[in-house]
Every structure is written in C-alpha cells, then in structure tokens.
N, C-alpha and C positions, 0 to 999 in steps of 0.2 A: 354208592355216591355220597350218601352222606353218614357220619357217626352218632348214634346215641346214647348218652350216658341216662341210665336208672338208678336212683337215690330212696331206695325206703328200709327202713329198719321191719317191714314185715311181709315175708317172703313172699307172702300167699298173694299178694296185690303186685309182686313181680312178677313171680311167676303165670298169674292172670293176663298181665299184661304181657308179655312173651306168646301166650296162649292164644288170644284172641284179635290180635293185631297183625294185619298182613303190611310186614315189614318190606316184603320185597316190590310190593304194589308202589308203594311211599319212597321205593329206592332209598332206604335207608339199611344199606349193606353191613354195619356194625354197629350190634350193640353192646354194652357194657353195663354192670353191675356194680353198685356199693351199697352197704346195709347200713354206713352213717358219715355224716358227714368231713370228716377227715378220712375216711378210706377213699370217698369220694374227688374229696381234692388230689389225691394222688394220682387216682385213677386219670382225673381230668387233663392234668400237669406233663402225663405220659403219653395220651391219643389226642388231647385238644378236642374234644366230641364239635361237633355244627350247633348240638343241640342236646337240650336237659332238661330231663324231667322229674322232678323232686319232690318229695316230700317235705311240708314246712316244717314238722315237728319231729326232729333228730336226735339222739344221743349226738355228744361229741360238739357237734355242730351243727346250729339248722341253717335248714334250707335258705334263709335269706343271707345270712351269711356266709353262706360257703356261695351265692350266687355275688354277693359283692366279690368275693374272692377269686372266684371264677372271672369273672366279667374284667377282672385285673387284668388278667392273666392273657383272655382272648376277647376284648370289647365287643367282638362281634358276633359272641356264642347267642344262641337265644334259648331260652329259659323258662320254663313253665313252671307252676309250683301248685301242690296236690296239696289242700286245705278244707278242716271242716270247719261247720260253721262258727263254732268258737273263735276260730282265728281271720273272721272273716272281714274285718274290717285292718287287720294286722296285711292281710294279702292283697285289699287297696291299695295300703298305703307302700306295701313292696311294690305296687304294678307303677306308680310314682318315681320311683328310686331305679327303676331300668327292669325289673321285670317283666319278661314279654306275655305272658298268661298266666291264668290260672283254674284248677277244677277242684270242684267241691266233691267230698267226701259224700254218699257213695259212690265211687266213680263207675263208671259203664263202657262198652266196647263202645258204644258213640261217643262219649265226652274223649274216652282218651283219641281216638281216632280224629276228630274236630282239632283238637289241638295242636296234636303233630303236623296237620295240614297248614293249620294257622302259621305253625313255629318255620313250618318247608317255606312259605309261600313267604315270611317274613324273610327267609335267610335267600330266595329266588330276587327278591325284591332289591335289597341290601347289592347284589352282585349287580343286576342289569344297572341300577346308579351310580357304583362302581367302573361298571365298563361305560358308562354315559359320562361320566368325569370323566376316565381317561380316553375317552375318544374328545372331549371337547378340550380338553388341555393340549391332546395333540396337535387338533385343528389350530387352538388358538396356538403354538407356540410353531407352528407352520406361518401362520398369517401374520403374526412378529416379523416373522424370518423373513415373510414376500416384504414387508412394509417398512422393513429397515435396510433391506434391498434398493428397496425403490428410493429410500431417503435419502442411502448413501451414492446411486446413480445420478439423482438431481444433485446434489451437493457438489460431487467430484466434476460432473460438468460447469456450474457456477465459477467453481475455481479455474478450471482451464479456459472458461473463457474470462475471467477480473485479474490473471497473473498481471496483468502490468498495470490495473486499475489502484491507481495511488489510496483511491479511496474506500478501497472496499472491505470489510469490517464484518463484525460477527451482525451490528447492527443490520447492515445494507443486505447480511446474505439472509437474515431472518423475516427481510420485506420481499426480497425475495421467492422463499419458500412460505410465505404467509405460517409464522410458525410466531411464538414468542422469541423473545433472548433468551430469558433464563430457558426456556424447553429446549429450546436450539442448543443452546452451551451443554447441557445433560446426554443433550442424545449424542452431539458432536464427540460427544469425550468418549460415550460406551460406544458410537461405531469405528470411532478411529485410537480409541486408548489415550491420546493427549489432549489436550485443548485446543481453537479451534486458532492461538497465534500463533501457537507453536509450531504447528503442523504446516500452517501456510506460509511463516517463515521458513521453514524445511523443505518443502517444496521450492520458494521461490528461488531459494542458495542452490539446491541441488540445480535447477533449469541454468540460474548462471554459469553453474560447471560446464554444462552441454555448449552452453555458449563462447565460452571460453575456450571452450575444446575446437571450436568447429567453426566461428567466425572472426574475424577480424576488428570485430567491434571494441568500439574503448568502453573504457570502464563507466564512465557516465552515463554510454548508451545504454549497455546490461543494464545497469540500476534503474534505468529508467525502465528499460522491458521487462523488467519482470518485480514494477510497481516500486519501488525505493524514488523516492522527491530530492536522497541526498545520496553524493553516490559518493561522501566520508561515510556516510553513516551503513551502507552495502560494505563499504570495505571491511569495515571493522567489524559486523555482521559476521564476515565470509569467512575472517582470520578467527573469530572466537570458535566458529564450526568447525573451521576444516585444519585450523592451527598453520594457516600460508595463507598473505595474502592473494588478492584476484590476481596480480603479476606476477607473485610467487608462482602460486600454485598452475600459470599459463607456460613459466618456464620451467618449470618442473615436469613437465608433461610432456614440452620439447624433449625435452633430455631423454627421457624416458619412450 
C-alpha cells in the first residue's frame, strides 16, 4: 500500500533497518534503496515513495536538500530525516521548513518503527482531509446547484407574472426577491448568460410573436400586454429583433 524510499551512505544502518522492521505489519509493500543523495532523487522521480527516510549527512546531496527537492516534486511525500547530535539543531530547523520528523543517531528498532508510524499516520491523515474537501466541495457545489435552481424558479415566475407590468425593473424584481441590485444583476447574468433588460426585452418580443400569431389584437394592445407604455417605441423594438415590422412580420406569417 504504501512505498518507501531509504537514503544512507552506510549499508549497515540499511540493511539493519530492512532487518528489523516489520514492513508488512505497516503495509508498506515497497521499499527502496539509495546510498546518496542524488541516486536518491532519481530513485524518488521514478516510484514517487508516500514516504522517506534519510540520512541528513550525504555525499552528493544531503538529506535536507534532496527533501526540498523531493517535496517539489510530490508536496505530499512525508519525510523523516536520521540525525546525530551535531546536526541537531540543523534538523529543528529542517522540521521548520516541511520536514515531517526526525531520529537521532543511534537509531533503534523502536525509534525507526515510531517514526514510520508517525510518517503512516501523517500521510492517513493528509487523505481522510483530502476526501473531507472533496466530499464538501461536492456537497457545496450541489447546494449551489439546488440554490441557483430555486433562484432561477422564483425569478422566471416574477417575470411571467410583470410581462405586461410597465414598471417592472431589475429594481422592483430585487424587492421582490429581497436580494440587492447589484447581487441580483450578477446572479441574473451567470443564471441566464445576459443581463437582466436584455432577457426580458427577448421575452417580452418573443410573447408579442405568439400574439400576433394567434390573436387579432392591434398593435397598441400587444405593446401594452406585454408591458411597452409606447407602442412606437414596441414597433421599432420588434423590427430591430426580428428585422419586420409587428404588421410585417403578422403578414408574413399569413403568407406563409
């Protein structure tokens, strides 16, 4: 289940650790080998380990830098680093800087065992917040979806019932919905793509078609049912959209 990468230039403290360490307990199915620090990165760059356990004092490369280097590579590796006391205020100030742990030289079948647990339980940790982000992204981006639903249901009835209401406005529909303008005018535009005169001048033309089509009404009355005060100002509305006048476009339809 999980991979580990081992980083020491002396064999004997690997191969200890291989010895004494029940890896299969830990469910740590692969492990891996480098004796310094740039064989190390390569290794890393190729299996991506969960997790690392190094030596800070390296030919080539130490341990803190091949773990900045690492931590490039996969942010989310976790990192332990094998320190004696000489370096021991050097391996503070790495714990600082994003490394996940560290053990002092002489190490032991319990310190290495402690840490791996640490380093497991760090990278178990990392996943369940992980899967708690995106289970609450989900959630919230469902509850978006009911709520802009619901905004766009209240809205779309507002308008079927103000079609002929001369007066009705982004103003009147934002007292309406107890919302602001400016919130209202944002949302209007992301749930319907235009603004919110646009849309209800498109509606109100498109209803005059139907009217046109279906009743006998004169032009003044259309303008008037579906909210126009001036029904020069419908006309020329109707021919900007639809490129025919409301008489054109009523004898065109005859014909047709």
């Amino acid at each position: 289940m999980y991979k580990l990468l081992l980083i020491d230039d002396e064999p004997l403290i690997i191969k200890g650790i291989r010895s004494f360490v029940d890896f299969e307990a830990l469910s740590i199915t692969e492990v891996f080998e480098a004796s310094n620090g740039e064989e190390a990165l390569e290794l890393f760059q190729l299996h991506l380990p969960d997790m690392v356990l190094a030596d800070i004092n390296m030919p080539k490369m130490n341990g803190l830098d091949f773990a900045v280097a690492a931590k490039t590579l996969k942010p989310d590796v976790k990192i332990a680093i094998i320190t004696g006391y000489d370096y021991f205020d050097y391996a503070v100030t790495a714990l600082k800087s994003g490394i996940d742990d560290y053990i002092l030289k002489p190490v032991s079948k319990k310190d290495i065992g402690e840490v791996l647990k640490k380093l497991i339980l760090k990278i178990q940790a990392a996943h369940s917040q992980s899967e708690v982000s995106l289970l609450l992204g989900d959630l919230l981006s469902k509850s978006k979806i009911q709520e802009d639903e619901s905004y766009k249901s209240r809205i779309q009835k507002e308008i079927e019932a103000n079609i002929s209401n001369i007066d009705f406005s982004l103003t009147y529909l934002s007292k309406q919905m107890s919302l602001s303008v400016p919130y209202l005018s944002s949302l209007f535009k992301r749930l319907y793509g235009i603004n919110f005169q646009d849309y209800v001048l498109t509606t109100r033309l498109d209803r005059a078609k139907i009217l046109l089509l279906s009743t006998d009404m004169k032009i003044y009355e259309i303008a008037a049912a579906i909210g126009f005060d001036d029904p020069n100002y419908f006309s020329a509305s109707f021919k900007r959209k639809f490129n025919y006048s409301p008489n054109q476009f009523k004898e065109k339809s005859k014909v047709l």
